[in-house]
mmCIF file of the N, C-alpha and C atoms, coordinates in Angstrom:
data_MODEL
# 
_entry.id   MODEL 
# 
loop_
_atom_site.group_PDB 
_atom_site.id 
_atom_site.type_symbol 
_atom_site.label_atom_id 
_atom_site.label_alt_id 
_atom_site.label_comp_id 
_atom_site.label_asym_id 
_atom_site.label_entity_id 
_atom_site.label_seq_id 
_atom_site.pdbx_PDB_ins_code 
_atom_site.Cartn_x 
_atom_site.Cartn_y 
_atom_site.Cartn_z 
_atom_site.occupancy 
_atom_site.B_iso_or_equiv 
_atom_site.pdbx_formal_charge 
_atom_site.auth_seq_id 
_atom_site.auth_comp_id 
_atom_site.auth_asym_id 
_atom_site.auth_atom_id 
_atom_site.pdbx_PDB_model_num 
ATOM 1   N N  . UNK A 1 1  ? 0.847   -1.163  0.000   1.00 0.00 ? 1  UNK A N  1 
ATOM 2   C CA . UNK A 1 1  ? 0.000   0.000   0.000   1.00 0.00 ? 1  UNK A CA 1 
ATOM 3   C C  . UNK A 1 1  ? 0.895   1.228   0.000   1.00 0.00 ? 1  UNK A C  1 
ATOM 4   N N  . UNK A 1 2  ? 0.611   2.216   -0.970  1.00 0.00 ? 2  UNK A N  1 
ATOM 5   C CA . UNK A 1 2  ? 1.102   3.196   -1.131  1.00 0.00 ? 2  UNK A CA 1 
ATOM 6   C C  . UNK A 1 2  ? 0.245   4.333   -0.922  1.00 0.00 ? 2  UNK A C  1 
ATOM 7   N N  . UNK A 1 3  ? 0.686   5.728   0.421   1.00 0.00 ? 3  UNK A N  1 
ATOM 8   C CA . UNK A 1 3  ? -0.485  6.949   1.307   1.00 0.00 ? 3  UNK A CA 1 
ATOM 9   C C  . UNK A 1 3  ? 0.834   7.984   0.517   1.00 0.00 ? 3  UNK A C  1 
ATOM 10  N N  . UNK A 1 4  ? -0.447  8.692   -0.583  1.00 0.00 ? 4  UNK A N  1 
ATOM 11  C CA . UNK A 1 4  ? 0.664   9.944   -0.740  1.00 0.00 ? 4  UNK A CA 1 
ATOM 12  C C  . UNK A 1 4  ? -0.469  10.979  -0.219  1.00 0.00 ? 4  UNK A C  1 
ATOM 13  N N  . UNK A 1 5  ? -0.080  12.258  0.295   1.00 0.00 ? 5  UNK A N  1 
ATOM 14  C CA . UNK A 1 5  ? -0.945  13.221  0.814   1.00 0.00 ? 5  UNK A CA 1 
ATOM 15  C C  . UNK A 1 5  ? -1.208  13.999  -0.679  1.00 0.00 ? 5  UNK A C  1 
ATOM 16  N N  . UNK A 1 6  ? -2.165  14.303  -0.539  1.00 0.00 ? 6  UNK A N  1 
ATOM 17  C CA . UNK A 1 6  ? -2.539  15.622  -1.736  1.00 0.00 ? 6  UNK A CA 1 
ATOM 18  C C  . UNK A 1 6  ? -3.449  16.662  -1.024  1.00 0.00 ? 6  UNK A C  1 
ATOM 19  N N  . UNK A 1 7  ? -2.882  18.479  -1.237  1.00 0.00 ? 7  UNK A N  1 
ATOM 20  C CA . UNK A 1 7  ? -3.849  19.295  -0.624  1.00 0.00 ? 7  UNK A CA 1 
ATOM 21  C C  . UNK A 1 7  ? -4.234  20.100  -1.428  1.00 0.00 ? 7  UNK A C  1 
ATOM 22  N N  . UNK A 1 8  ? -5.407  20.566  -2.007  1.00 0.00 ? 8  UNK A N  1 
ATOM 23  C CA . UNK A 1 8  ? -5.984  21.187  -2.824  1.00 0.00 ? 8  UNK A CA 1 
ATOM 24  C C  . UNK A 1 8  ? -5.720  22.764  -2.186  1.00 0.00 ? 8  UNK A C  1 
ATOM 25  N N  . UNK A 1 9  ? -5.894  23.347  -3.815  1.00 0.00 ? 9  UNK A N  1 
ATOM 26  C CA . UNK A 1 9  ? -5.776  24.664  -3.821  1.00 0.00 ? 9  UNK A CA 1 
ATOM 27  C C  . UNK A 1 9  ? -6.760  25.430  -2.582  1.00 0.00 ? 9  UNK A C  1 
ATOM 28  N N  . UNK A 1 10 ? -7.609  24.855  -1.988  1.00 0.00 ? 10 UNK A N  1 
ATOM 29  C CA . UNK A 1 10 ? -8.468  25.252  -1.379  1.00 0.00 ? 10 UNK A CA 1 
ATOM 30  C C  . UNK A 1 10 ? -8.683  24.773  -0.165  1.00 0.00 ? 10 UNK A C  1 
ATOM 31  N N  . UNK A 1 11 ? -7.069  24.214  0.080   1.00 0.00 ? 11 UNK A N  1 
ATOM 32  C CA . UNK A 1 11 ? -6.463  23.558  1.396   1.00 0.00 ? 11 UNK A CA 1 
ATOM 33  C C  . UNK A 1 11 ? -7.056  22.274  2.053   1.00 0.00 ? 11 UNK A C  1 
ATOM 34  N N  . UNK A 1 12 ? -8.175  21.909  1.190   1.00 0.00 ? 12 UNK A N  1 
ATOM 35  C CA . UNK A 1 12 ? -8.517  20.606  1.799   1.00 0.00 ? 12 UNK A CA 1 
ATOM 36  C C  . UNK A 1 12 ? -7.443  19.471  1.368   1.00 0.00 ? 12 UNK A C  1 
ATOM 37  N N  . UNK A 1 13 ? -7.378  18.887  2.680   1.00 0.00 ? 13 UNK A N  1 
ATOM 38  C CA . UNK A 1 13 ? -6.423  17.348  3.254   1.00 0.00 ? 13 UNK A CA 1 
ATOM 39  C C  . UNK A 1 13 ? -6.518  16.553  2.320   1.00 0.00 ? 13 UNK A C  1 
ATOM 40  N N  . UNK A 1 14 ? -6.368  15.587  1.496   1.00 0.00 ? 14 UNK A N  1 
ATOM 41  C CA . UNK A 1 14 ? -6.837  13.926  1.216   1.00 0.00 ? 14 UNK A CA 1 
ATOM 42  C C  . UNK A 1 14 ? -5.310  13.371  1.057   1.00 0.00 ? 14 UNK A C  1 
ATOM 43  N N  . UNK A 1 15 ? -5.600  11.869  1.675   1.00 0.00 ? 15 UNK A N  1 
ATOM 44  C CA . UNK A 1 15 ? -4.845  10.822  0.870   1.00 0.00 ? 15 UNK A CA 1 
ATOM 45  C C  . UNK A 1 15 ? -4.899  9.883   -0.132  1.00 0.00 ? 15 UNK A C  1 
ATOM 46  N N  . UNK A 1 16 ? -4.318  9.798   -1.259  1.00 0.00 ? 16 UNK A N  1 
ATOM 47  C CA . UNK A 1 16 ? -4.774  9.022   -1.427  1.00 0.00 ? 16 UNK A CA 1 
ATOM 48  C C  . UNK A 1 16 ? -3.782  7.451   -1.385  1.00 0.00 ? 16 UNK A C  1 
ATOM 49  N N  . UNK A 1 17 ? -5.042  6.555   -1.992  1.00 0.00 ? 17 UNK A N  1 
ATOM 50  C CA . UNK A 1 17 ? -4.260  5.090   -1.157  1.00 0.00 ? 17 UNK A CA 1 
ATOM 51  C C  . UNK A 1 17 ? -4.459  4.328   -2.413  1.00 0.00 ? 17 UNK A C  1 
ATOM 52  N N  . UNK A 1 18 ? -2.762  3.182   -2.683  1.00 0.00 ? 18 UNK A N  1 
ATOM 53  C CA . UNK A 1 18 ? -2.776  2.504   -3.740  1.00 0.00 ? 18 UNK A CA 1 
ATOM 54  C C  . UNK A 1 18 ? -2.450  1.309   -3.290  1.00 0.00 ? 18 UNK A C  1 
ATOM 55  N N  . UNK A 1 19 ? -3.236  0.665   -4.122  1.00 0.00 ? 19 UNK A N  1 
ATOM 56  C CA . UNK A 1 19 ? -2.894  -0.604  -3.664  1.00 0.00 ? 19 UNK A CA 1 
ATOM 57  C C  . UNK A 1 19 ? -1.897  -1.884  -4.661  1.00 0.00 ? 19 UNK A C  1 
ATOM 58  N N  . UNK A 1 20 ? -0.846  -2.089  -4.359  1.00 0.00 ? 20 UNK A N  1 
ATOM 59  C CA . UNK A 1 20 ? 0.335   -3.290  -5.415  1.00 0.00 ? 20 UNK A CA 1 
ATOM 60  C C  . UNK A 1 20 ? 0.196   -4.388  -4.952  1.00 0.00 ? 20 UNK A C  1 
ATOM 61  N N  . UNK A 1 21 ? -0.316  -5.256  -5.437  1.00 0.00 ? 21 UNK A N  1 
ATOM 62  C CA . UNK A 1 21 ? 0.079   -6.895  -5.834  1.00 0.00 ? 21 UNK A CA 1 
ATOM 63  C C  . UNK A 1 21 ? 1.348   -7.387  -6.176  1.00 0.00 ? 21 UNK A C  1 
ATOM 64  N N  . UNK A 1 22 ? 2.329   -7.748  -5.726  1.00 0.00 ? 22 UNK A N  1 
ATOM 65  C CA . UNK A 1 22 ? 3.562   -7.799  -6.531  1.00 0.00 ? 22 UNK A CA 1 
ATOM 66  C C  . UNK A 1 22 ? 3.557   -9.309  -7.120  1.00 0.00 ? 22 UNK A C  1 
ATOM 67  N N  . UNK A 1 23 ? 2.457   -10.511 -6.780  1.00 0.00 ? 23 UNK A N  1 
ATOM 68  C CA . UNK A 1 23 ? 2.375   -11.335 -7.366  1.00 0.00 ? 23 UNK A CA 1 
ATOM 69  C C  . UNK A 1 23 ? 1.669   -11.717 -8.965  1.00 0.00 ? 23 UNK A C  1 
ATOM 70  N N  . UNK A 1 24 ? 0.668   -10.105 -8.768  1.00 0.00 ? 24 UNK A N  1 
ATOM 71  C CA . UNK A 1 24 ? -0.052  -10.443 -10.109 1.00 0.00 ? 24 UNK A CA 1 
ATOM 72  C C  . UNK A 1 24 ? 0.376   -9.259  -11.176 1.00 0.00 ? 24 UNK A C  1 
ATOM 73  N N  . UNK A 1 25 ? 1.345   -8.653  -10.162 1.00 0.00 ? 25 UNK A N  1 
ATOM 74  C CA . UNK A 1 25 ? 2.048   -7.325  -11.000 1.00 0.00 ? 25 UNK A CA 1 
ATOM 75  C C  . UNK A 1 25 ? 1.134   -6.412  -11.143 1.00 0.00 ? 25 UNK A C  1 
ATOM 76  N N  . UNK A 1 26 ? -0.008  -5.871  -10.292 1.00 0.00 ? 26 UNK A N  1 
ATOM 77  C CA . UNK A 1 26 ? -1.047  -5.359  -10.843 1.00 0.00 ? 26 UNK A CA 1 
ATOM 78  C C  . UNK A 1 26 ? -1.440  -3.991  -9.530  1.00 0.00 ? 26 UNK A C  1 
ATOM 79  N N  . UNK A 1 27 ? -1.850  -2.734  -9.808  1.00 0.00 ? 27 UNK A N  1 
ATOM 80  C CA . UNK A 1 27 ? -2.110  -1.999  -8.574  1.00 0.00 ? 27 UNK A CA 1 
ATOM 81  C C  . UNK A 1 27 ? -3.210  -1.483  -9.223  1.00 0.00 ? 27 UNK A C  1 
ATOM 82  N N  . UNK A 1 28 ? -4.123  -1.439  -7.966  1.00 0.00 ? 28 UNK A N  1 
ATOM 83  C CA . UNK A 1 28 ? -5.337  -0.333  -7.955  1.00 0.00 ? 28 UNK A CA 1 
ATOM 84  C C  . UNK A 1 28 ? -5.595  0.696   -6.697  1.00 0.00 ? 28 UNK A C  1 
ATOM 85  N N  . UNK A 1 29 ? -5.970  1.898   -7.493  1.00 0.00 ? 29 UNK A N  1 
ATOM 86  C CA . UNK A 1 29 ? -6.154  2.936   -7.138  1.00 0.00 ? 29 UNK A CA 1 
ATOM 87  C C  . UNK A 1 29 ? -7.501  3.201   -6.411  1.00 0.00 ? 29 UNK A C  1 
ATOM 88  N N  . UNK A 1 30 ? -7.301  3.264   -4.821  1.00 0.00 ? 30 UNK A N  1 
ATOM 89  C CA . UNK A 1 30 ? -8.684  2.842   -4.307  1.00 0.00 ? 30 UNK A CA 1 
ATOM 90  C C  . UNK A 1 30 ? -9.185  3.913   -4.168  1.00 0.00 ? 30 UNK A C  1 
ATOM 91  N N  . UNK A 1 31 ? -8.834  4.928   -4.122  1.00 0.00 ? 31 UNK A N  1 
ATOM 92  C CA . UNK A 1 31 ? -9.558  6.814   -3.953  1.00 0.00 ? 31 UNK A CA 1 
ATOM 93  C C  . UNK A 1 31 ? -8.769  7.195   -3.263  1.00 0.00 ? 31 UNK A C  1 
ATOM 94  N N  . UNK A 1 32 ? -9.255  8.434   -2.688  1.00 0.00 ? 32 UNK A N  1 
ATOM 95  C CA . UNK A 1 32 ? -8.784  9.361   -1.938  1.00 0.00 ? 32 UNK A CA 1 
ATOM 96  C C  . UNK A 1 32 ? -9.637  9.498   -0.475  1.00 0.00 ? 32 UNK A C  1 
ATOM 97  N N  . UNK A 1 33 ? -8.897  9.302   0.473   1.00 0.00 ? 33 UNK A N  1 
ATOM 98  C CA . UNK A 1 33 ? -9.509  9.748   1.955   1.00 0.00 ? 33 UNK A CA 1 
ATOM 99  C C  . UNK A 1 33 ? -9.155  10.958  2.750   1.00 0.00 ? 33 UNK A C  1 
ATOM 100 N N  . UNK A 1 34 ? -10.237 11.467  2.605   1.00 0.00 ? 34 UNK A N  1 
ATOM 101 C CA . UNK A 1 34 ? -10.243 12.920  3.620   1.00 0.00 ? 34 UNK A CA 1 
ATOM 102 C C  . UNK A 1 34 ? -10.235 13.361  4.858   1.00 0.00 ? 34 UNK A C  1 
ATOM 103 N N  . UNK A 1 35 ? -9.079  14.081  4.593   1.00 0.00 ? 35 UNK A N  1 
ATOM 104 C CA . UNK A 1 35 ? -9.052  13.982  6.604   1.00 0.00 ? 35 UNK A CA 1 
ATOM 105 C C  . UNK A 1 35 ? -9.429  15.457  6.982   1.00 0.00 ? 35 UNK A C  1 
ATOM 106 N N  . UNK A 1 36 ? -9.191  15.779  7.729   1.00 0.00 ? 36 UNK A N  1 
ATOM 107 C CA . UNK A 1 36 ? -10.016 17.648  8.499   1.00 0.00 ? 36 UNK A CA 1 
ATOM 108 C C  . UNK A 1 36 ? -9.071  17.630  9.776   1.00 0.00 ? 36 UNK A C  1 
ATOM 109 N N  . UNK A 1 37 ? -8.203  18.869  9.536   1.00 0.00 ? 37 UNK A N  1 
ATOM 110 C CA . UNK A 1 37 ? -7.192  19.329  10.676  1.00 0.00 ? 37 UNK A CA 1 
ATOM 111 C C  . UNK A 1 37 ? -6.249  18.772  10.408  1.00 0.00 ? 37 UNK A C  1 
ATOM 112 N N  . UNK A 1 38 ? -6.202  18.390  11.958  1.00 0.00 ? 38 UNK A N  1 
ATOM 113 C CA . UNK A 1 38 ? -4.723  17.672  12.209  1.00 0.00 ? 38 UNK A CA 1 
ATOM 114 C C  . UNK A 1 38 ? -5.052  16.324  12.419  1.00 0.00 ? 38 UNK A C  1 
ATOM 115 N N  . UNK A 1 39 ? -3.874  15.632  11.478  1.00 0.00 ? 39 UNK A N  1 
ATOM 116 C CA . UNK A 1 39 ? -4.319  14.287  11.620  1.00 0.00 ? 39 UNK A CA 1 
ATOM 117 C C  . UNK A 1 39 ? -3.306  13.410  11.742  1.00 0.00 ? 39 UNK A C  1 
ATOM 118 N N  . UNK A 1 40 ? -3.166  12.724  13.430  1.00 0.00 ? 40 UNK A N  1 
ATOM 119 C CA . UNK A 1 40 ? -2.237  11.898  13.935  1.00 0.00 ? 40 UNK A CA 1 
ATOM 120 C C  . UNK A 1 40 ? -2.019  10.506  13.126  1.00 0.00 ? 40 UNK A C  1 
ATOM 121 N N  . UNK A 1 41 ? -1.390  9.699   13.371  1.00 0.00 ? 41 UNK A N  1 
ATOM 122 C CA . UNK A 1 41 ? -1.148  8.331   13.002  1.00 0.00 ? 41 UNK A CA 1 
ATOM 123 C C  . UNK A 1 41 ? -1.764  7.398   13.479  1.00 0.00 ? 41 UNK A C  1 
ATOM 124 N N  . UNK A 1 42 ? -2.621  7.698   14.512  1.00 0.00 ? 42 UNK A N  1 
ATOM 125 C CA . UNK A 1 42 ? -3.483  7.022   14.378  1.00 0.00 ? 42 UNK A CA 1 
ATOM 126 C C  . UNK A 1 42 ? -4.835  7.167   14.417  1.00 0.00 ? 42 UNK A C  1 
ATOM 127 N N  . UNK A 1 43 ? -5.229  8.281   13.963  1.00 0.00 ? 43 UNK A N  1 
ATOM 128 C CA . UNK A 1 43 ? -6.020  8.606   13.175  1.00 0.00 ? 43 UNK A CA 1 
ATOM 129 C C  . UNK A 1 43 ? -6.069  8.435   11.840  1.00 0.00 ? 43 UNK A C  1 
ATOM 130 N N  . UNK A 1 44 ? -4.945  8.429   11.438  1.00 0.00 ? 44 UNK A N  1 
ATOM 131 C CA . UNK A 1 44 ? -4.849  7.947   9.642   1.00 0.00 ? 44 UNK A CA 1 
ATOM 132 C C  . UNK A 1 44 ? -4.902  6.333   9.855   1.00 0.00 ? 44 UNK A C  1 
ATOM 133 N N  . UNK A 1 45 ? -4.361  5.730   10.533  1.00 0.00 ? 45 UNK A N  1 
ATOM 134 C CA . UNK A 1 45 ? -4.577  4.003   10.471  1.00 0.00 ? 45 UNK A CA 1 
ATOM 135 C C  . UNK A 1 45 ? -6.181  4.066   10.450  1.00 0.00 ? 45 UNK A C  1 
ATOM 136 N N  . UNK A 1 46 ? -6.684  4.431   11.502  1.00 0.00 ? 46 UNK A N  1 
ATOM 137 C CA . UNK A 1 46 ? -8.485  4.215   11.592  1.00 0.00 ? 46 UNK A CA 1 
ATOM 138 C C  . UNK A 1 46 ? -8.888  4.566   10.246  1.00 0.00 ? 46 UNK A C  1 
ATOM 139 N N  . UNK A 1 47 ? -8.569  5.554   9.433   1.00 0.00 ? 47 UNK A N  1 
ATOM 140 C CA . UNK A 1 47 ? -9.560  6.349   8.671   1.00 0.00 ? 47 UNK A CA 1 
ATOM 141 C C  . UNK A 1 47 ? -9.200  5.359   7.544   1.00 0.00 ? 47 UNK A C  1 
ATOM 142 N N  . UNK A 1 48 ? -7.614  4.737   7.436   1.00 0.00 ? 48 UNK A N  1 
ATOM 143 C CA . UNK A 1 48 ? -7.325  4.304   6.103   1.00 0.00 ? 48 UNK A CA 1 
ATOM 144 C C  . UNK A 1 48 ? -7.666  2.501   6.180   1.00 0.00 ? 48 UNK A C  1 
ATOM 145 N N  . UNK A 1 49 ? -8.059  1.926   7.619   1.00 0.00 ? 49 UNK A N  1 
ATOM 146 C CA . UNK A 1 49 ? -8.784  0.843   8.015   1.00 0.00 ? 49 UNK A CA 1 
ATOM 147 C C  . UNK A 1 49 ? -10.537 0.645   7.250   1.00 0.00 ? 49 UNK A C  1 
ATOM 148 N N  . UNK A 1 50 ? -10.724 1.848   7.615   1.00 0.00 ? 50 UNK A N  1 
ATOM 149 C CA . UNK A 1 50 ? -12.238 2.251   7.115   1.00 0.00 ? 50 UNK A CA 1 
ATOM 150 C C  . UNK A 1 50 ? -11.992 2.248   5.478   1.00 0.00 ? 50 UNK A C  1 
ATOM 151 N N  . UNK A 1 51 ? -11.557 2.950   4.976   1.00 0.00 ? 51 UNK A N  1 
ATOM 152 C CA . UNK A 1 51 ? -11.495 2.895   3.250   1.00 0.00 ? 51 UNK A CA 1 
ATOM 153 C C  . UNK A 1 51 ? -11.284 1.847   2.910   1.00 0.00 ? 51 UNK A C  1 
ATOM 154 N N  . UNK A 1 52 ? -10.222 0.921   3.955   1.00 0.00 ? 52 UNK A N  1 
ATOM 155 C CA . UNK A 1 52 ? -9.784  -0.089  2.947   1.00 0.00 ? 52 UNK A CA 1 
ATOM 156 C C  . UNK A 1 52 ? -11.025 -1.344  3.402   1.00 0.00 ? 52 UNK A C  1 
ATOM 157 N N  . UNK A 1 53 ? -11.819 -1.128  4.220   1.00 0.00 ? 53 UNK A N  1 
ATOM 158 C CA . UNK A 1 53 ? -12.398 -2.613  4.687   1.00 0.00 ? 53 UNK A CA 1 
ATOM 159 C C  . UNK A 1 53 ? -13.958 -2.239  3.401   1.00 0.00 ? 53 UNK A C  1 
ATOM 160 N N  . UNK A 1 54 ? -14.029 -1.214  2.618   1.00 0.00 ? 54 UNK A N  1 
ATOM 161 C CA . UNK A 1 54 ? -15.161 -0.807  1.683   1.00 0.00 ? 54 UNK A CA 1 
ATOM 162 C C  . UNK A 1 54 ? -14.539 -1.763  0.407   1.00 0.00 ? 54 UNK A C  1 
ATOM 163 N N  . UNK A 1 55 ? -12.837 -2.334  -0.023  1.00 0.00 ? 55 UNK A N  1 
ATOM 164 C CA . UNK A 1 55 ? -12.658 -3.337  -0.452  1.00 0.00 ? 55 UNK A CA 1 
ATOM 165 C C  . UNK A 1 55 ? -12.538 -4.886  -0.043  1.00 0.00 ? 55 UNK A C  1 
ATOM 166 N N  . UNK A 1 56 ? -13.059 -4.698  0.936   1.00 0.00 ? 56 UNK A N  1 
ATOM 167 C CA . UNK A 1 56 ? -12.364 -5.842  1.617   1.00 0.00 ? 56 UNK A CA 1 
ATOM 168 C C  . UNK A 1 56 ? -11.090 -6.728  1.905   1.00 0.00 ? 56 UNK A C  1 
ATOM 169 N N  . UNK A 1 57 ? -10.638 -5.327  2.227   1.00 0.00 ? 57 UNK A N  1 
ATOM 170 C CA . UNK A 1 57 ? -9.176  -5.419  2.674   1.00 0.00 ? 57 UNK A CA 1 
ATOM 171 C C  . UNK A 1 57 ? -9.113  -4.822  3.659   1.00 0.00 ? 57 UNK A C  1 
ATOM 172 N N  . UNK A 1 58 ? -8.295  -5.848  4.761   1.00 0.00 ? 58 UNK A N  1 
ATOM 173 C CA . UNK A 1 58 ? -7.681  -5.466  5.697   1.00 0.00 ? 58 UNK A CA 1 
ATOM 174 C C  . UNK A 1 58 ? -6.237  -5.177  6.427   1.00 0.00 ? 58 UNK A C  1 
ATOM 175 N N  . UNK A 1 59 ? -5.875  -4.292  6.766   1.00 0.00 ? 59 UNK A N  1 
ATOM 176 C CA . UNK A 1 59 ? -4.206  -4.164  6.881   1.00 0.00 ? 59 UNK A CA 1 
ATOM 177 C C  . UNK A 1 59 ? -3.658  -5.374  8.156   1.00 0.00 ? 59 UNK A C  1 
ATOM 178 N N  . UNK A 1 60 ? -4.539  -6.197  8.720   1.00 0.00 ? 60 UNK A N  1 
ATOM 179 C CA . UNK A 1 60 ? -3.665  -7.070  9.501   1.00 0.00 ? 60 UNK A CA 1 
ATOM 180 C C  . UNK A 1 60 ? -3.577  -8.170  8.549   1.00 0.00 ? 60 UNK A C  1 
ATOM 181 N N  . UNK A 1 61 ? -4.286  -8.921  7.833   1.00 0.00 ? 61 UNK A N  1 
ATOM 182 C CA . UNK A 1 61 ? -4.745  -10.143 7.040   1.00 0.00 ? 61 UNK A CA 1 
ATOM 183 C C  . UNK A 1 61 ? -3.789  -9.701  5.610   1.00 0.00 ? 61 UNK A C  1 
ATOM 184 N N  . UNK A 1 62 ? -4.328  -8.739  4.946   1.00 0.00 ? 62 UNK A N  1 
ATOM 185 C CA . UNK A 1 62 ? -4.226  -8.730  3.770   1.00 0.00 ? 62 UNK A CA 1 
ATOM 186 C C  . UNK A 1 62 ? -2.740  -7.526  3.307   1.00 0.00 ? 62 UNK A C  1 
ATOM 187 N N  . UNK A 1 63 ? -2.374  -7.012  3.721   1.00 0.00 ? 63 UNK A N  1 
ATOM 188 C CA . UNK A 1 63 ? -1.046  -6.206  3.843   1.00 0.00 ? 63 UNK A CA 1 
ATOM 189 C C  . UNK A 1 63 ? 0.179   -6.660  4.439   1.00 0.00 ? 63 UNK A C  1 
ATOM 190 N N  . UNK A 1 64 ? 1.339   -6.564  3.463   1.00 0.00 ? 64 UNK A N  1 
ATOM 191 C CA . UNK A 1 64 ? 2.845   -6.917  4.070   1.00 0.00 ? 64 UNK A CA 1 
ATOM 192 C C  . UNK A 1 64 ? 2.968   -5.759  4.731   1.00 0.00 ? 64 UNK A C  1 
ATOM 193 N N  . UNK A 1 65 ? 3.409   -4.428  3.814   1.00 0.00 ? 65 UNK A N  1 
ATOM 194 C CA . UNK A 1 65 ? 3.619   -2.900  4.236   1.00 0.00 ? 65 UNK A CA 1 
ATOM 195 C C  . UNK A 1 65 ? 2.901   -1.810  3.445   1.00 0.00 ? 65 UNK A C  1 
ATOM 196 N N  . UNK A 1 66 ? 3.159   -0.646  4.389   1.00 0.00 ? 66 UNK A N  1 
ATOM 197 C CA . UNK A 1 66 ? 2.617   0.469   3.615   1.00 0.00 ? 66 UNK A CA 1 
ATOM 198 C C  . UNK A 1 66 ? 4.169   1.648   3.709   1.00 0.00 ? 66 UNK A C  1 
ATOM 199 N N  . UNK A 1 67 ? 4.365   2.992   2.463   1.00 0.00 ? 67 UNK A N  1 
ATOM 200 C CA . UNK A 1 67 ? 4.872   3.666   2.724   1.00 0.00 ? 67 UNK A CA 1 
ATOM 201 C C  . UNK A 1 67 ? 4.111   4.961   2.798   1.00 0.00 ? 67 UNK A C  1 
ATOM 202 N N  . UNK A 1 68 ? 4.939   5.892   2.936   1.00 0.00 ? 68 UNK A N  1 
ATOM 203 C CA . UNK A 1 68 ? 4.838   7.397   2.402   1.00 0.00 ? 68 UNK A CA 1 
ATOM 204 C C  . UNK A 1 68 ? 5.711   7.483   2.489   1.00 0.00 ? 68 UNK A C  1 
ATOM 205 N N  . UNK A 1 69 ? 5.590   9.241   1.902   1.00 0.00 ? 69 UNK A N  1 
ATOM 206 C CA . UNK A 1 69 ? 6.955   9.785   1.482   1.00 0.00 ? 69 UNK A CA 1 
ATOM 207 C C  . UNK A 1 69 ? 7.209   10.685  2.685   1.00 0.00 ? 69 UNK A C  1 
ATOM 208 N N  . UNK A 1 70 ? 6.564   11.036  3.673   1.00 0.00 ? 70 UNK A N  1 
ATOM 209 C CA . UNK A 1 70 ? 6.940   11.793  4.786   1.00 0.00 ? 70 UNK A CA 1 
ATOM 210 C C  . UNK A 1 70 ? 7.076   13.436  4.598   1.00 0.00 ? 70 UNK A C  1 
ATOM 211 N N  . UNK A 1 71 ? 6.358   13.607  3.482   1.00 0.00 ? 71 UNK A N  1 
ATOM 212 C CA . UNK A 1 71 ? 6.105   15.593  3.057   1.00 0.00 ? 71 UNK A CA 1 
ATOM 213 C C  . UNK A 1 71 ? 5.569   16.184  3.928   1.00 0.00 ? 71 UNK A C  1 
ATOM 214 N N  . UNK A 1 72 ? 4.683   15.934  5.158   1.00 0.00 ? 72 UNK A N  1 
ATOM 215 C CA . UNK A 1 72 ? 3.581   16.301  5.929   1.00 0.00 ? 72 UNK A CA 1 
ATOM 216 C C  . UNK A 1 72 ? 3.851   17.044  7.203   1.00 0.00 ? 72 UNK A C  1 
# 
């Protein structure tokens, strides 16, 4: 799983979140999740728990790792 931040001209927050297969060589792009303020780490685990369980994916079961790039 790949969390890059993006902030719009109009200062709203989102991340968005990708998802790599490295067995089927294949990634999808699951959206963007919006956050408001300040937003701790674990507040981003909860919020990016929630997006990802709308695929049915979960980060204990179904995830090796996640990065970012640490711009924030």
């Amino acid at each position: 799983m790949i969390v890059d931040e993006y902030i719009t001209v109009r200062g709203r927050q989102f991340f968005g979140v990708n998802i790599h297969d490295s067995g089927d060589k294949t990634s999808v792009k699951t959206g963007f999740v919006r956050t408001f303020g300040t937003c701790t780490a674990l507040d981003m685990v909860e919020s990016l728990k929630q997006h990802l369980s709308v695929f049915g994916i979960t980060m204990e079961r179904d995830l090796v790792g996640s990065t970012m790039d640490g711009d924030t």
